[in-house]
N, C-alpha and C positions, 0 to 999 in steps of 0.2 A: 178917638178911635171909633171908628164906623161899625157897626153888629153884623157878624160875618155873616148872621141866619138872614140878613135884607139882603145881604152883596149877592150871596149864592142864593137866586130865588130857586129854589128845587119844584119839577116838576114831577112825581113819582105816578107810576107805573105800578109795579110790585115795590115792596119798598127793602130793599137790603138795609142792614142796620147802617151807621156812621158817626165817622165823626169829623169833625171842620176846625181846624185852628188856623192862626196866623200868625206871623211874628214879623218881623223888620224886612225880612226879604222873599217871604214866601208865605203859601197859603198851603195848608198840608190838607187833601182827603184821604181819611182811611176809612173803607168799607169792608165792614165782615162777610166773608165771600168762603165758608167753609166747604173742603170737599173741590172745590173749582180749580182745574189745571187752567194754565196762562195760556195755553191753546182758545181755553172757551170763553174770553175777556175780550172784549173790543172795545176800545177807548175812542173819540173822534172828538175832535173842534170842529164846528162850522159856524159860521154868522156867529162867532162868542157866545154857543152856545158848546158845551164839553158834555158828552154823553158816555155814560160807561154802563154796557150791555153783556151781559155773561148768562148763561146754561148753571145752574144749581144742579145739588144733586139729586134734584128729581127731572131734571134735562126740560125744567120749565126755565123757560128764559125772564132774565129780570133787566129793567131797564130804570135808570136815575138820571135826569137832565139839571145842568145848573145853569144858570146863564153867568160869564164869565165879568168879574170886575175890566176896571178901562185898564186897570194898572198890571193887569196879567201879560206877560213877555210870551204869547204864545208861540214862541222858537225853543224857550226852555223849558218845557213842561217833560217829566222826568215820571213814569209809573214801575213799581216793583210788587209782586207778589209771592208772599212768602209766610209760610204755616197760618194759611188761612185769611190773610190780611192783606188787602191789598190797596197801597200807598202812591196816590199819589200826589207829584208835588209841584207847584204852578209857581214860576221863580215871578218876583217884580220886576216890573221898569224901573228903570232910576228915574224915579221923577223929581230929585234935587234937581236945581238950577246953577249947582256948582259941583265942579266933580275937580279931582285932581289928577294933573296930568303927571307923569312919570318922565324925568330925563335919561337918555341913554348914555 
């Protein structure tokens, strides 16, 4: 298994706290974002890079770049914010070379 601190190279700005797991189908970030309404979060992909930019509560803006693994499904990425915490979650590819098919 690959060391998710090399996958996710972080480019920090200010640096909000975090944290990085993985497991079989997904890469979880949760960043400590206390005080911050989901109005002041902005999340973005571009070129496989994922930034997430927010207003603290001293209305100084905080910014954290990661640059995204190959195997991130960037159609399912999925962000929630809630009592201060805010998660998000980067689904895999199937990068098996066999999948099963379903009959109807």
């Amino acid at each position: 298994m690959m060391n998710i601190f090399n996958i996710f190279d972080g480019f920090i700005e200010n640096y909000p706290s975090l944290d990085i797991n993985e497991d079989k189908e997904k890469y979880t970030i949760e960043v400590i974002v206390p005080g911050v309404k989901k109005e002041d979060v902005s999340i973005e992909v571009e070129n496989n890079v994922l930034m997430i930019e927010f207003k603290n509560r001293s209305s100084i803006q905080e910014r954290r770049k990661f640059y995204l693994p190959s195997d991130v499904n960037l159609t399912a990425i999925t962000a929630k914010l809630e009592n201060g915490i805010l998660e998000i979650q980067l689904q895999k590819k199937n990068t098996e070379n066999k999948i099963r098919v379903g009959i109807d």
